[in-house]
MARMAR-889445 format. One record per residue: x, y, z of N, C-alpha, C in turn. Coordinates in pm, whole numbers, plus 50000, padded with zeros to 5 digits. Atoms other than C-alpha are relative to their C-alpha. Layout:
XYZXYZXYZ...
END
This chain:
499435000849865373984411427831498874999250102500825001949852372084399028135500065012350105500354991549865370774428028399499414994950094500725000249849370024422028766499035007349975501664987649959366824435328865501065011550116499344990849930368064471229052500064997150135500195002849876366874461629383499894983350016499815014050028367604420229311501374999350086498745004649932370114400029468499924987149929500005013050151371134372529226500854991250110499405012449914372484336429378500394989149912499695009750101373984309129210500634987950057500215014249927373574269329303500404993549893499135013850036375274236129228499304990050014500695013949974373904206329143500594987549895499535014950123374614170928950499135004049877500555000050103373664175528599498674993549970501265008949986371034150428585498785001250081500694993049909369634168228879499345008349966499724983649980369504199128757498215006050005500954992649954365644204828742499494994350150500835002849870364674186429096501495013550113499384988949906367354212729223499385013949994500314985050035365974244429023498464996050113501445001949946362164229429216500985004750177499794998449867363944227829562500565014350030499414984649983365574266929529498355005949988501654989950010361584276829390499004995450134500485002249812360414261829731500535005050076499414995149832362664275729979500015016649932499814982450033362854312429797499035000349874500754995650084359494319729651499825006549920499924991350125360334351329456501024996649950498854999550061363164335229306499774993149856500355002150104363494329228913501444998549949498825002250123365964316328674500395013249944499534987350059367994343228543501214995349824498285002850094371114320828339500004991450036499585012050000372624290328301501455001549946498604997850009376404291928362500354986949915499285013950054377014255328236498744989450057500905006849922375174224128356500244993050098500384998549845373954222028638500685013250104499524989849942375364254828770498885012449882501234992950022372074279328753500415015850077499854982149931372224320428839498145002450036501594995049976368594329729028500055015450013499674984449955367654368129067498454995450083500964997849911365484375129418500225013150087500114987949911364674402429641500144996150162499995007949870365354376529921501904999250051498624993849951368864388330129500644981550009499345011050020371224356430082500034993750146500115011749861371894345630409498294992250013501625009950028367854337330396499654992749908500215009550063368124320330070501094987250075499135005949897370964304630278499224988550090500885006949881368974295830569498584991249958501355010050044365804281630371499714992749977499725018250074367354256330152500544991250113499505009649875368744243030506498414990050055501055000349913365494246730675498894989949901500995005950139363154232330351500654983949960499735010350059365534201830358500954995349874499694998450120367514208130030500784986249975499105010749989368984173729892501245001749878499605003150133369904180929515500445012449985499544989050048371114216129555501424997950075498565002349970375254208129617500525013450084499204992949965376444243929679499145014949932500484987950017375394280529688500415010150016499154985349955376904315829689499475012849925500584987250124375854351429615500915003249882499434993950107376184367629308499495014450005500774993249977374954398529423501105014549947499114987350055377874423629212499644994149865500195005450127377804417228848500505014849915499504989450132379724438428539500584993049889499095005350119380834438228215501345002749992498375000350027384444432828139500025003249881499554992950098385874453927888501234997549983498744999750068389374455227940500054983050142499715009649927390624422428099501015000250091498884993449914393834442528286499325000750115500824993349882391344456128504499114987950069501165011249952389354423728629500375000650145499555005249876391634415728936499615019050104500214984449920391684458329065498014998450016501225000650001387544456528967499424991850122500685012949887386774424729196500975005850138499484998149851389144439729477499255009550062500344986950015387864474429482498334996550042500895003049958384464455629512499444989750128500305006749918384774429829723500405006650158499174998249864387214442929999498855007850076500954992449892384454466830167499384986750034500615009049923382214435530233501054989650100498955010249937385514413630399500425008250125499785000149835385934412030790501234998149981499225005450023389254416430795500844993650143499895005449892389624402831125500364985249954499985015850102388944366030932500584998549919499635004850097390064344530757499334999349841500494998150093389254344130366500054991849853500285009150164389054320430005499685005449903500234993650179388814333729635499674981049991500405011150045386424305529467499295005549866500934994550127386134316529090500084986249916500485010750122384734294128819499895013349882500634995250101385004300028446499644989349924500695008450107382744291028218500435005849868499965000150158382784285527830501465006349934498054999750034386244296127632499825013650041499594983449984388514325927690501444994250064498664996949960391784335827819499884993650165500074997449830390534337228189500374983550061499395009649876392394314128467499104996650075500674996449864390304305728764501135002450108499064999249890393474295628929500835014049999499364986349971394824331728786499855007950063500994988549937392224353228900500274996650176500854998849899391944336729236501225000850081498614999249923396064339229309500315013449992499694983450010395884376829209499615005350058500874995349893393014383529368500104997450155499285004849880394494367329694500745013849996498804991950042397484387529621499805014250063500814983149963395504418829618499865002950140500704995449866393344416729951500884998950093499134997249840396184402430154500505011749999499214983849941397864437430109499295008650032501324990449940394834449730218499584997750121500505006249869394904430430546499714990949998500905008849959392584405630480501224984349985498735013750015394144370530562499294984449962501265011450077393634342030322500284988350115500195014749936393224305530432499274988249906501055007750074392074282530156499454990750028500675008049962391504255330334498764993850081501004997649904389214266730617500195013249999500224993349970388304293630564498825009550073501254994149922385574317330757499155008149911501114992150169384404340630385500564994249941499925007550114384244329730082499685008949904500124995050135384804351729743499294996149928499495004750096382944339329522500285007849846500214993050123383684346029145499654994349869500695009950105381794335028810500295010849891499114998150129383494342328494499294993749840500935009050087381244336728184500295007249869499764989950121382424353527878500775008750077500014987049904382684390627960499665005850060501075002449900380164386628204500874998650137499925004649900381114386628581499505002550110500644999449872379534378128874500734997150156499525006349888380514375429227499375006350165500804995049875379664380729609501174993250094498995004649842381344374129975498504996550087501495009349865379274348730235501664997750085499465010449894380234331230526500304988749950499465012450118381884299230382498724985750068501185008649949379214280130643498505001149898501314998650066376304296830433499894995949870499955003150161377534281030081499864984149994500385014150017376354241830185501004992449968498685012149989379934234030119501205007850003498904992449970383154249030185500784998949857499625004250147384464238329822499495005549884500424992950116384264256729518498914990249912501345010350081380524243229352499684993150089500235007449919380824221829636500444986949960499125009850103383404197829422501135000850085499345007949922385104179429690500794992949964499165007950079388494170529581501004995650109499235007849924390654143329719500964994049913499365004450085393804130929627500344985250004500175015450048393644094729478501584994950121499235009349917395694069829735500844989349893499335011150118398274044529527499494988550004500825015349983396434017629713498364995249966501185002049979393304024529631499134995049900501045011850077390454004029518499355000149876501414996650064387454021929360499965016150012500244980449951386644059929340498825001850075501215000349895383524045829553500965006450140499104997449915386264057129811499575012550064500444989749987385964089029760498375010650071501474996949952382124092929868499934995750136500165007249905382734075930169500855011950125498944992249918385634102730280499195016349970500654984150014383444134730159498824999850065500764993049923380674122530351500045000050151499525001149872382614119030652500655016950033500034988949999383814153530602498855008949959501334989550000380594170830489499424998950129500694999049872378744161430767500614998350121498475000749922381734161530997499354988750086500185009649897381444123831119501204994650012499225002249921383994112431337500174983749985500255015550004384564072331317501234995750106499284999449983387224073931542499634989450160500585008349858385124056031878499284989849933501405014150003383054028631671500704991449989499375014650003385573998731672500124990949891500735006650105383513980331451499155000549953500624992050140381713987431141499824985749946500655004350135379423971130930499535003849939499864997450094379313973430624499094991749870500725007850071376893964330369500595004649840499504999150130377553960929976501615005050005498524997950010381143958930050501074996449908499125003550078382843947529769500155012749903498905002649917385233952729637500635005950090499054997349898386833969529897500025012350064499144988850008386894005929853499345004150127499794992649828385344019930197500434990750113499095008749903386693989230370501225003650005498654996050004389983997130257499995015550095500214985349905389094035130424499704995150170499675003749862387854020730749501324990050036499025008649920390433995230798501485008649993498884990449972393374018930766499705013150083500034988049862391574044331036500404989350109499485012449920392494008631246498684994550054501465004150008388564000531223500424983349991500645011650053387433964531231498505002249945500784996950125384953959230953499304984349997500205009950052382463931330906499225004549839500174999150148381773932630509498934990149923500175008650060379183919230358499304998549853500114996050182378423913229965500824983249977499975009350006377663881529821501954998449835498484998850056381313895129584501184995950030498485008049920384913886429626500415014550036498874987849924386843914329855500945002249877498104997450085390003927429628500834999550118498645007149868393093911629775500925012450076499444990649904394753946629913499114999050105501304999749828391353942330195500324986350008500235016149911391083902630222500504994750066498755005549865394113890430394499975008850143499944993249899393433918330627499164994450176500435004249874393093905530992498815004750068500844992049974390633929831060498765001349945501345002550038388063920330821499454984550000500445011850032385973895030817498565000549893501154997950149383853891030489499054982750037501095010050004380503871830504499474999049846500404996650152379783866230131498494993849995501724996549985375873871930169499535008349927500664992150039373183884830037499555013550143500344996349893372553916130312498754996050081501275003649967368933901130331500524985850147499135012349910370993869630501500554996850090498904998249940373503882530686499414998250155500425000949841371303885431035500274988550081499545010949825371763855431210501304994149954499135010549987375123850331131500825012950073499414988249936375953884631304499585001550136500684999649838376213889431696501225014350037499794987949946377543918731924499475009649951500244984650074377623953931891500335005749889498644992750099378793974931608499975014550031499674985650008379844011731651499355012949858500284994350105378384018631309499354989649899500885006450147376134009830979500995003349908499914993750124377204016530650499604992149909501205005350097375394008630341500365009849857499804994550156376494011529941499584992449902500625008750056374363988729852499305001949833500834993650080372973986829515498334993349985501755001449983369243983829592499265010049962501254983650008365904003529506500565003850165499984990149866366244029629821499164994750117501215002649857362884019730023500794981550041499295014249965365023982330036501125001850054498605000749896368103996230176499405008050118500584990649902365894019130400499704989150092500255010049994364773989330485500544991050103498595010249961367543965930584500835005650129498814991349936369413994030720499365005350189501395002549885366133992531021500324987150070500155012249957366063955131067501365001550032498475002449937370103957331145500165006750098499444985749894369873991231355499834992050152499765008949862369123964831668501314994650060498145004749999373003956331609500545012250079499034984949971374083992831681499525004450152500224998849845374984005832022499045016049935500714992150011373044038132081501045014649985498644991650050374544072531893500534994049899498975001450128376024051331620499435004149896499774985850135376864070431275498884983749929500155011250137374654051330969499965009849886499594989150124375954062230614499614990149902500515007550143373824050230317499805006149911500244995650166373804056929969498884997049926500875002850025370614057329811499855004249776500094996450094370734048429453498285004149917501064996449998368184066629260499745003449815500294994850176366674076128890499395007749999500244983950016365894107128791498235001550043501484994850063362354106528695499534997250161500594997049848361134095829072501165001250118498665002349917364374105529252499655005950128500714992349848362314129929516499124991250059500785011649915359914105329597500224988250053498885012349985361934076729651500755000750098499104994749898364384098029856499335000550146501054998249931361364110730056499344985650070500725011949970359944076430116501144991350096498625009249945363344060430214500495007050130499494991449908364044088530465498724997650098500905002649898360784082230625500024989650078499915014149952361494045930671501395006150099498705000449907365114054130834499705003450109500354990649907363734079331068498854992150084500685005849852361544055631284500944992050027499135007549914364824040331381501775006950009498824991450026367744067231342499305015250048499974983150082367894107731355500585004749886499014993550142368624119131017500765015650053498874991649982371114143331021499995009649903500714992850081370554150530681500704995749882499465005150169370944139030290499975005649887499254992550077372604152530022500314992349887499495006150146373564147229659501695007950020499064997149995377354150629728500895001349843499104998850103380234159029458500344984949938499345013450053381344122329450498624990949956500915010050031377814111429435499355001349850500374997250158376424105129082498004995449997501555002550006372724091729059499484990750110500015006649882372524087229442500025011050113500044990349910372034104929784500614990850108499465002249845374134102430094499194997150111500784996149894372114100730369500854995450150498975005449876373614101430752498985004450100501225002249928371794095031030500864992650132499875006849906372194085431394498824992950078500575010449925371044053031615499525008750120501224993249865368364065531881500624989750152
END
């Protein structure tokens, strides 16, 4: 059985599998005394530090973090004996740390086999605190439970749901599939409009690079966006007939002089090396009024995925403010990056 250090405060981060050591490097940079303790599953790591959470919190912000998804203390930890007693154990512990003024979320994960629910635990454990006052809210909430279920191992802690890098259990951003929809590229397009809470609601018109087939066109053009699209591909016919787009079937290298006005916005899902959409996504920013959102995906491979990232972010940033980039839930061997026109 795994022991905390006595005076430790244990934490436990989310990342893409493939990630998983340029995430464990970016947690040993922002929280120097911090050390591997466990490995819940992959890419979901347990650290033990003497560093108070909200500051491992605040570091991985401050240090930049791209590849670490999601974070929450684990700063209780026991063995389970009888399994009756789990839901009374986690109340009995958590409820002293819960404001019950706020609102509140149960976010347990189990790992490896067993009996244990997450969705049981985290409707009982609800169950519990509301008769204790505290009032849930799963959707927005203001704390965040969490709980980690590993055997007969459990860990858990209460944050601010702001201090866990994502409001979503792991930081596994779930959306429910549309009947019309294209691509599950969709999906990345709508989590990073909610992670980084961007608004698309004033840019008119949107361009759009590596737009085929369809799937964040199909997303802007049903917010009532016009969309110019371009990707030397064919549109899928639920977008093409659409009045609202107009598809240039180009290479993005091409597309400049056949493009005039303003646009309200970039976007970019291109599949290029990174420093080439960093790139592109520069020579176009002369299109964009000033303030507009740019959302690019930067595909990437493991082995130089920090340097690459790093290099591509430098290029954006003499013609944008980054905002800030992230290896999101929907993203797979790629970083978000969002950024506004100067």
């Amino acid at each position: 059985m795994y022991l905390s250090h006595p005076n430790g405060r244990d934490f436990c981060i989310t990342c893409q599998k493939d990630f998983t050591g340029l995430a464990r490097e970016e947690v040993l940079a922002a929280v120097t005394d911090a050390r591997q303790v466990h490995q819940f599953g992959p890419g979901t790591l347990l650290f033990n530090s003497l560093t108070p959470f909200d500051k491992v919190s605040e570091n991985l912000r401050r240090t930049g973090s791209v590849f670490v998804r999601h974070v929450c203390p684990a700063t209780g930890h026991f063995h389970l004996h009888d399994r009756d007693s789990l839901i009374g154990l986690l109340a009995s512990q958590t409820l002293p740390s819960i404001d019950l003024r706020l609102s509140f979320s149960i976010q347990t994960r189990v790992f490896g086999h067993g009996s244990t629910r997450a969705f049981d635990v985290n409707r009982a454990l609800s169950n519990r605190l509301e008769r204790s006052g505290a009032l849930l809210n799963v959707r927005e909430p203001e704390q965040v439970v969490s709980v980690m279920v590993d055997g007969s191992e459990i860990w858990f802690g209460v944050s601010w749901a702001s201090q866990n890098l994502s409001d979503w259990t792991g930081g596994e951003h779930r959306f429910q599939r549309a009947g019309d929809q294209i691509t599950r590229a969709e999906f990345k397009l709508l989590e990073a409009l909610a992670h980084f809470d961007i608004s698309m609601a004033g840019c008119c018109r949107v361009l759009e690079l590596g737009s085929a087939p369809g799937g964040w066109t199909r997303v802007l053009l049903n917010s009532g966006l016009r969309v110019v699209g371009v990707d030397p591909s064919e549109m899928d016919s639920r977008v093409r007939s659409n009045r609202n787009l107009v598809h240039l079937r180009m290479r993005a290298e091409e597309c400049f002089p056949h493009l005039s006005g303003r646009f309200g916005a970039l976007l970019s899902d291109m599949r290029v090396e990174p420093g080439r959409a960093a790139e592109l996504v520069c020579k176009l920013s002369t299109l964009l009024a000033p303030g507009a959102p740019l959302i690019v995906t930067l595909k990437l491979r493991v082995r130089d995925a920090r340097l690459v990232t790093q290099r591509a972010l430098r290029v954006i940033d003499t013609r944008f403010d980054v905002i800030g980039a992230r290896q999101l839930f929907h993203n797979r061997h790629e970083v978000t990056v969002v950024a506004i026109r100067r």
